[in-house]
N, C-alpha and C positions, 0 to 999 in steps of 0.2 A: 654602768658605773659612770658616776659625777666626773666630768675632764678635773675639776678641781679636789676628788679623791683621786684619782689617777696619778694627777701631779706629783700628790703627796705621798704616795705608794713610792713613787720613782726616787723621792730626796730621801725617805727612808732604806729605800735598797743601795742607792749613794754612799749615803751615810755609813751603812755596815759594811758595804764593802773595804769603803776606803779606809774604816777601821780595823776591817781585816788584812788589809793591804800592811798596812801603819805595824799589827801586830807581829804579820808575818815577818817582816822588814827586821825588827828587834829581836823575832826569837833567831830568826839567822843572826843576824848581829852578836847575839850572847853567843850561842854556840861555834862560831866562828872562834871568841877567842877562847871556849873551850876545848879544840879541837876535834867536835862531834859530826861538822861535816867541814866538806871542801872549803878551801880557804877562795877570797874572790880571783886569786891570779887560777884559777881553775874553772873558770867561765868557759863558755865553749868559745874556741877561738876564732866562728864568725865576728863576736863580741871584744875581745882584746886583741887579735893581732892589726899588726899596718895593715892599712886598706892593699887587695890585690887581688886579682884575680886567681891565684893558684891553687885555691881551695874549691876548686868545681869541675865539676865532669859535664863532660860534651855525651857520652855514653849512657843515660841518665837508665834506673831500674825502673821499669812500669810495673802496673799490679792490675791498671784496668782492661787490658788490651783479652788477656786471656785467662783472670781471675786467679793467678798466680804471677811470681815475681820475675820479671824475663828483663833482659837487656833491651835498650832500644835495637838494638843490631839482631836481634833475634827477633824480634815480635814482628809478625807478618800482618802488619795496620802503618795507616799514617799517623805518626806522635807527635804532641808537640807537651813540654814540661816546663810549666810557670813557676819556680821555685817561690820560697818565702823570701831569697836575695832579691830577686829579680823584683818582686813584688816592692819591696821596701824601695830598691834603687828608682823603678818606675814612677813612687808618687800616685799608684793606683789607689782613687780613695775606696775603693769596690774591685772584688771579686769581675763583677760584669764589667767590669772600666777595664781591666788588665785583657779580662778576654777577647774585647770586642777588637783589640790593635791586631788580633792574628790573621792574618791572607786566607781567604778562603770561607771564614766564620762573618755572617751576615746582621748586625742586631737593629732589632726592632725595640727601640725607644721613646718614652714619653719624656725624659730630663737624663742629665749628665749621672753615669755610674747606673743604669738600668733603673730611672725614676720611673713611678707608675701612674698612673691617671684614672683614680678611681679600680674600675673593676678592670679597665683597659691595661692590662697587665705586660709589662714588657718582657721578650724575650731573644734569645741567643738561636741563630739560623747557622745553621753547617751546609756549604754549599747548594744555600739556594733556598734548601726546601722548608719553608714555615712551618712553624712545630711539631719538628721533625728530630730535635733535639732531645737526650733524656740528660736531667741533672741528676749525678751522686753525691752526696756526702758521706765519706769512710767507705764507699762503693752501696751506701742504699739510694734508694729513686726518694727525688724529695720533690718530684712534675705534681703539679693538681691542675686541673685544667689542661691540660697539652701544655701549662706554660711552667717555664722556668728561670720563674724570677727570685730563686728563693737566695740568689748570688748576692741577692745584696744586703741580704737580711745580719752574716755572718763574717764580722770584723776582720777587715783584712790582715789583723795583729794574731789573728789566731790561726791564721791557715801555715801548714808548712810548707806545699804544695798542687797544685793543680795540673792533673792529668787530661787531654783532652785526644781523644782516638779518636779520628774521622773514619768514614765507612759505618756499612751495615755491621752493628753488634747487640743484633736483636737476637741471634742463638743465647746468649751467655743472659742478656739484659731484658730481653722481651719488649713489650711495646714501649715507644716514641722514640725507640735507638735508631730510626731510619734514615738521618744524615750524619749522626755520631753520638758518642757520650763524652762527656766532663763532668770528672772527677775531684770536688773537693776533699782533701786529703790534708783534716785539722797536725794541731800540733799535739803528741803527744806527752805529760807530765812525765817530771823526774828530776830537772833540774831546778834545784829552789834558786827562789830570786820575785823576781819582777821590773815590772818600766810605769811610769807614767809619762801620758805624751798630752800636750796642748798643742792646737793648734789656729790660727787665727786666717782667715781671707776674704778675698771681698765676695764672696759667693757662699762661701763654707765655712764654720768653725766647726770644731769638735775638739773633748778631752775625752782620753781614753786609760786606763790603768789594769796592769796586768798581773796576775800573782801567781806564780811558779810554787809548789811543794811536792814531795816525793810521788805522791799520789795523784794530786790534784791541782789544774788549773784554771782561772778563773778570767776572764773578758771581759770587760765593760765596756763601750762607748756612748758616749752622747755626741750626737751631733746636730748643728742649728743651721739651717737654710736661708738667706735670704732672698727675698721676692725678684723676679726676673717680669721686666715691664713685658717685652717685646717678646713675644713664645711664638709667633707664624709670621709668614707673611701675608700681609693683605692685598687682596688681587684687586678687589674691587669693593665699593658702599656696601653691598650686598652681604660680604663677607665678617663673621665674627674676630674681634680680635681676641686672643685668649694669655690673660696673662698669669705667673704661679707666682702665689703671694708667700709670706714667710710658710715653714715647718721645720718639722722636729723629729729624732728617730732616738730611739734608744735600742742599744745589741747588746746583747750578752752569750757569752758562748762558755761552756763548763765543760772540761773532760775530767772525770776518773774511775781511775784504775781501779775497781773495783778491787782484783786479785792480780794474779798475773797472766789470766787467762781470757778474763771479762771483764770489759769498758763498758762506761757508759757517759753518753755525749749529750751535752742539754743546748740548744739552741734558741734563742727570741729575739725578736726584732718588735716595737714598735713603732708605727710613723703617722704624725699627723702631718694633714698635706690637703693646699686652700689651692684654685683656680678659679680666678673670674672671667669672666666673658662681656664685654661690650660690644656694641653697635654705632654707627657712626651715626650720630648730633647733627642736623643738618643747622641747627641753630648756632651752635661754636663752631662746629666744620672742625671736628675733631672726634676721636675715637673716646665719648665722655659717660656714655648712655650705657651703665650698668644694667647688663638684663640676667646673668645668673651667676651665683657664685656657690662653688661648690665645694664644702667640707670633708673630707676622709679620715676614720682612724682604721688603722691598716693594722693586726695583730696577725703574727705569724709566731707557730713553736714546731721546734724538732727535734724529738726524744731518738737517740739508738742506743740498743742495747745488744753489744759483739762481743762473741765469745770467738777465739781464736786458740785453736791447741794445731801447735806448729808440727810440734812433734808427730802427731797423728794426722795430718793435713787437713782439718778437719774445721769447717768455719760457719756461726750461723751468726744471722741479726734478724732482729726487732724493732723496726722504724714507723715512728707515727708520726704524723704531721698535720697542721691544724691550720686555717687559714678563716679569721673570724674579720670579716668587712663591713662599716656603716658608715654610710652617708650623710650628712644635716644639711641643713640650708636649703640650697639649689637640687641636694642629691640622694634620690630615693634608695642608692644602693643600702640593703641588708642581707648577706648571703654569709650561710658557713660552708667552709669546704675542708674535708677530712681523709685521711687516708691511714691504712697501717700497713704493712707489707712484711711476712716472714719468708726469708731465704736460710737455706743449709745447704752445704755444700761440702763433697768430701774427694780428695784427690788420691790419686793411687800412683805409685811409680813403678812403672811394666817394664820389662825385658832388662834386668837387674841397671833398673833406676838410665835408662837412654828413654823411654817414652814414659808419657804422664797419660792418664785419664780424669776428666774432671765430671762429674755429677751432681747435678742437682735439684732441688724441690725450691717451687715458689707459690706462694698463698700471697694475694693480694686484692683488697677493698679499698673502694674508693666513692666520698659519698660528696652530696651534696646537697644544699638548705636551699631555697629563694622564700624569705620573708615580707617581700615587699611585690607589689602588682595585682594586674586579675591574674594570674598565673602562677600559683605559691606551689609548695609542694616541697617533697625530700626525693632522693633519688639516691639509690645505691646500688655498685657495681662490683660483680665477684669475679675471680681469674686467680686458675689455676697453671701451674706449668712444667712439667718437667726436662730437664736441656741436659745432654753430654757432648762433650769434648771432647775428642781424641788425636793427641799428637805423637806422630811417631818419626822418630829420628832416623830416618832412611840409611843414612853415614853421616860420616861428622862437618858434611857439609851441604845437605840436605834433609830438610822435614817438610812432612806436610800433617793439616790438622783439621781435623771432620767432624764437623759440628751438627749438631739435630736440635730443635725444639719441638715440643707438644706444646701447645697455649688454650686452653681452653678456656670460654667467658660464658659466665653463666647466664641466659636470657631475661631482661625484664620487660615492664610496662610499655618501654619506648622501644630497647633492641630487641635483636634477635641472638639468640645464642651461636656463638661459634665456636668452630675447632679448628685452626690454624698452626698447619705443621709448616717451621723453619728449619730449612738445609744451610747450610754453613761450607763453604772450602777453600784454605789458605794454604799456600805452598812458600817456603823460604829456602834460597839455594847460597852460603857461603860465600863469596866469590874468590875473597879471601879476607883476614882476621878484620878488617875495618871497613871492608864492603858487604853490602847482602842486597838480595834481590827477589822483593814478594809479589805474591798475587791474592787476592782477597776479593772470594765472588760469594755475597750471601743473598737472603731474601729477609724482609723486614716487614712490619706491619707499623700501624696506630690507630688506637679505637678511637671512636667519637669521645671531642671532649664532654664530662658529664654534666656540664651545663645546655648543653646543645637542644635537649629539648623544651630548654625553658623559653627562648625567646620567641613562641609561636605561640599561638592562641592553645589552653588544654585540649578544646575540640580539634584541632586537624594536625597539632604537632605529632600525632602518635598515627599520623597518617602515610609520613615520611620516615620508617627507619632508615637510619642511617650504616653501612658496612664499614667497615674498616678500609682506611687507604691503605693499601700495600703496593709492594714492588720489589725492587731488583738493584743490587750495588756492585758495581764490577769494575775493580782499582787493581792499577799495578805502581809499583814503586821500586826506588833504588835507595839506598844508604850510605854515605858513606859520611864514616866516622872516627877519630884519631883523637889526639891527645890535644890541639891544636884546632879543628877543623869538622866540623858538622855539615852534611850538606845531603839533604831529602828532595826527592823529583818525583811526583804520582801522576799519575795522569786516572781518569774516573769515569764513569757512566753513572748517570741515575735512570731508573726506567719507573713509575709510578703509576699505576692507577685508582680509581675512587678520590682522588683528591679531595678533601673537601672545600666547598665554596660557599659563600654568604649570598645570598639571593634574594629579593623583595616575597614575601609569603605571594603575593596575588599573581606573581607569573610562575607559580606552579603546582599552584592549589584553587580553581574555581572557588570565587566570595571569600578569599584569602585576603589577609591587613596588606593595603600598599606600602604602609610605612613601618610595617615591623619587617625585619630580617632573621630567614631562619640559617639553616645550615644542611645542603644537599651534598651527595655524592654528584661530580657531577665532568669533572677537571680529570682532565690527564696535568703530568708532570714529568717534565726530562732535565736532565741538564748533563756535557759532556764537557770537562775540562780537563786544566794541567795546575799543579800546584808547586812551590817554589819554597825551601825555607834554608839561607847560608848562614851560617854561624861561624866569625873567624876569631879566634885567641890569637892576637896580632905579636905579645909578649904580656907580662906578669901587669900588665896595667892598662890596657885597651884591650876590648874586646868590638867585635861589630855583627851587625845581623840586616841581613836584607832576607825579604820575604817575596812572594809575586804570585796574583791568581788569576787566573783567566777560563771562564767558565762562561756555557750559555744557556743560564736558567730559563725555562720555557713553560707556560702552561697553555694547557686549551682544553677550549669549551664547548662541549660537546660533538657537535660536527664540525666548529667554527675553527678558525683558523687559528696559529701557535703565536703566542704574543709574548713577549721576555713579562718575566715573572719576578725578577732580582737584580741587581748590581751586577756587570759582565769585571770590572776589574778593579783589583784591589791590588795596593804596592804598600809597602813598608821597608824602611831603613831604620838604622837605630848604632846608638856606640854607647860603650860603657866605660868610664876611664876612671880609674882608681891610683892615686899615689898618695901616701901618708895617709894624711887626714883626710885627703877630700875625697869625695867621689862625685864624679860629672854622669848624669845620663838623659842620651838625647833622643827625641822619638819624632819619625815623620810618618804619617798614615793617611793613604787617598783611597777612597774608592769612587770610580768613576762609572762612566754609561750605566746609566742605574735606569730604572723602570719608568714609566708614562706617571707623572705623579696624578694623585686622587681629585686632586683640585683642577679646572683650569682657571683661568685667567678673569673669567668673567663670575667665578666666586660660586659656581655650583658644580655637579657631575655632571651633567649632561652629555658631555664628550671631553676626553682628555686632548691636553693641545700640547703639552709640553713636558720634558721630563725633569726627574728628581734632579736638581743641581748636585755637581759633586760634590763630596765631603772631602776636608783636606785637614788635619789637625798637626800641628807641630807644636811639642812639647821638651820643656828642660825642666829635669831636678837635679841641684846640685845638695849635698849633706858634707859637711866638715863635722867630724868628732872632734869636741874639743879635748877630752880625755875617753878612757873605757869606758865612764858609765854616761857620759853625756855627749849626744849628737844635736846637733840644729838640720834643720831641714827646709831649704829654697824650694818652692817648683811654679813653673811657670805654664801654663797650658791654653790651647787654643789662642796662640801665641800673636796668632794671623788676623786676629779676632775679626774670623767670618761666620757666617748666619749659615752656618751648615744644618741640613735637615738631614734629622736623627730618626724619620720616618716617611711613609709616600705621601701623608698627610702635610708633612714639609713645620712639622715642629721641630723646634731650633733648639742646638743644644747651648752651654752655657756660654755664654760670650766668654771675651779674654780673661782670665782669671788667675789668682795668683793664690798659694798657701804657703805659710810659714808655720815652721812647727818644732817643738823645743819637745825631747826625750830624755829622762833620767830612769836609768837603769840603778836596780839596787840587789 
């Protein structure tokens, strides 16, 4: 398709929308003074009451921890719960933006909010371990590739919130659950209304408009990029400068309610997105000498379809997801990548309703295209699984919960088929009603990603299958929890091996390419830390939060020695302050001793000399309502405006930046 049919596609879905925004608006409006539904003093009282804190729990309900609804005090996992408050008060312009601030969670990015760079796709690291991560939306897998970047795809206006479980919960989740899951958890329809939001900065614009009806609700945003000169730093003449010139994304996110038993959720994102690369000019003696510039249209969609009958505990979905990538200019990328995945699942309540049992079936494909190279081809992968659960409530201040998986993957052209059985076992003791104290020791796996055998010649890629990396997670933690007051302590083991690693083809294949990179088993991987997360409600109008992680990511190579592999330390602080109309919210976030970067100094790999410099971000959003249906919104970020590296490649995320943004509710 023509960019300038594209275009035109987009002003026409615009257009309807906003016409249906427009209608929406009126028919509530008439019906209002007919008395057919709630009058506006009947909004939900996020939306009309004085700004304060008193309307939130420190206790929060999880759902992805043990695929049922448990208290944080109960759930034998480390939580952490990103509400749609928190989300708004933050100024997160992305999903990935809000998560990457958590202690402990590692992200690997190409631009500010999880931007991507071509096929180089950014993701979200849970203690350490590189795509090691599985992402949910409404609890389906939306990973292609081992990555999951699908967070930025889906407007941060539509989420209500985000669940993130660290630890092995590959029993319940199956593969890439082996540093933890995150849970996108949209907003469900019912309450009519809507908002439109503008917003203007010097890095970022967007408008966004939302439409509320009994059944159904409707997303839109657009948002416009501008160009960022300076994206690395230059070590040396030798060295490319890389800079991101303007783009563009368009989301849309749709729930409804089909019945009252079955949803169904539409998800899209697309993003055009330019990077050029120079060389230095020995004739200006300046970075002038254009040598490639590369174009992206980035097309992602995610359909689910969930039936939920509560009554009989009884829950299945139907997720696909699409991932269509091309290149022009500079850039040969053209790959599709595809997946569908059916889960059911049915709970039982044992020894009149004190234990649960959970079971279930999972069917999952996952494919892949490469259109472009000497190396084209399709590639598809099958896996099956079946996983229970069993938690038994000891007394009423003791459980513990025993988990199993089957996974089995069906063999093709490049793998080999397997059968990989997961044991699971978490223990929770009471301590008393706002303390608890768990243990969570599982085993986890992750198969090769499905592009994996493309980057190698057809002759010898099929010469290297690849195993699955698996291993071992072994967490203990403490809870406690009040009206007032949140405070979680874990302490963790990883144990991993098959790792996978990137390796030049010709040091492990005889007449192998020196300059292509394949992907070997090859790496061990460890990492043992402690984790830190306080939460104080100081009174009805401050709240605060310090965070703290201390870990020590490790891999090695072969027989060769253990080399850190990640970031040893992350800190966060933060405060939330609400009176009246305004609301203040403040964010400090460092991660420091970070890894040997990829670069050194003299502008190639040949030997590493120096490490990743720390990242240190400090951010303010303040919002004043000026009435119930209209808020303004300040935020100020990367406040420090330093040239933080957002990867060990040492790309910089976005300098000091500012957005302003005007919301009316109707």
């Amino acid at each position: 398709m023509l960019r300038s049919e594209r275009n035109l596609y987009k002003k026409i879905f615009l257009t309807m929308l906003m016409g249906t925004s427009f209608v929406l608006s009126g028919a509530v409006g008439h019906a209002e003074e007919a008395g057919d539904v709630a009058v506006k003093e009947e909004k939900p009282a996020t939306e009309m009451k004085t700004a304060t804190l008193d309307e939130f729990t420190l206790d929060e309900v999880i759902v992805t921890a043990q695929r049922i609804e448990t208290k944080d005090l109960d759930t034998p996992a480390t939580t952490t719960v990103i509400t749609a408050q928190k989300l708004k008060d933050s100024g997160a312009a992305t999903v990935f933006e809000a998560i990457e601030r958590i202690p402990g969670i590692n992200s690997y990015s190409y631009g500010n909010g999880g931007g991507d760079y071509g096929a180089m796709y950014s993701r979200i690291n849970i203690r350490g371990m590189d795509k090691g991560t599985l992402i949910l939306v409404n609890g389906s897998p939306v990973n292609l590739m081992n990555y999951n970047s699908m967070m930025s795809s889906i407007p941060v206006e539509a989420v209500d919130r985000v669940e993130i479980v660290k630890g092995s919960n590959a029993v319940l989740y199956g593969a890439e659950a082996m540093g933890g899951v995150i849970n996108i958890i949209t907003k469900k329809s019912g309450t009519v209304g809507g908002s439109v939001t503008a917003q203007t900065g010097n890095y970022n614009k967007n408008y966004s408009v939302g439409v509320n009806a009994d059944d159904v609700n409707i997303f839109y945003k657009r948002e416009f990029y501008n160009s960022i000169d300076d994206y690395n730093p230059l070590f040396a003449t030798t060295t490319k400068k890389t800079s991101k010139d303007k783009g563009t994304r368009d989301s849309i996110f749709m729930n409804y309610n089909i019945n009252d038993k079955l949803t169904m959720t539409y998800a899209y994102s697309d993003t055009d997105s330019t990077y050029k690369q120079f060389s230095y000019d020995n004739a200006t003696k300046d970075w002038t000498k254009l040598t490639k510039e590369n174009l992206y249209y980035d097309n992602r969609q995610n359909v689910n379809l969930s039936y939920d009958d509560t009554e009989n505990q009884l829950k299945s979905t139907i997720t696909y997801n699409k991932n269509k990538l091309r290149g022009y200019k500079g850039a040969t990328t053209n790959t599709d990548l595809s997946s569908i995945d059916f889960n059911t699942q049915k709970a039982w309540d044992i020894n009149d309703g004190k234990d649960t049992l959970v079971g279930g079936i999972n069917i999952h494909r996952e494919s892949y295209t490469q259109n472009y190279g000497a190396h084209t081809g399709d590639f598809d992968r099958d896996s099956y699984a079946l996983y229970l659960s069993y938690t038994n409530q000891i007394n009423d201040r003791f459980s513990t919960t025993i988990g199993a998986r089957e996974h089995f993957v069906k063999g093709n052209e490049y793998d080999d088929a397997q059968n990989i059985f997961l044991p699971q076992l978490q223990a929770l003791y009471k301590i008393n009603d706002s303390t608890s104290w768990y243990v969570n020791v599982g085993k986890s796996f992750e198969l090769p990603a499905s592009n994996s055998p493309f980057y190698g010649s057809a002759a010898i890629s099929t010469a290297l299958p690849l195993k699955p990396q698996e291993g071992w997670n072994y967490e203990t933690g403490l809870k406690v929890i009040n009206d007032t007051e949140s405070f979680k302590l874990a302490v963790f083991k990883m144990d991993v091996k098959n790792k996978f690693k990137w390796v030049k083809e010709n040091t492990v294949i005889p007449g192998g390419d020196p300059n292509t990179s394949i992907q070997i088993n090859r790496d061990k991987f460890r990492n043992t830390g402690v984790e830190m997360e306080y939460t104080k409600k100081v009174n009805d109008n401050l709240q605060l939060n310090l965070g703290a992680y201390y870990g020590n990511p490790e891999a090695k190579d072969g027989d060769g020695d253990w080399t850190q592999d990640e970031a040893r330390l992350q800190f966060s602080a933060g405060a939330t302050y609400k009176k009246d109309k305004l609301t203040l919210d403040m964010e400090w976030f460092v991660t420091a001793k970070r890894e040997m970067a990829y670069y050194n100094y003299a502008g190639n790999t040949k030997y590493q000399d120096h490490r990743v410099p720390d990242k240190i971000d400090l951010n303010l959003t303040m919002q004043y309502d000026i009435n119930p249906d209209d808020t303004i919104t300040l935020g100020g970020y990367n406040l420090l405006n330093r040239e933080n590296p957002i990867n060990n490649s040492e790309n910089w995320s976005t300098p000091r930046n500012y957005r302003l943004a005007y919301t009316h509710r109707f």
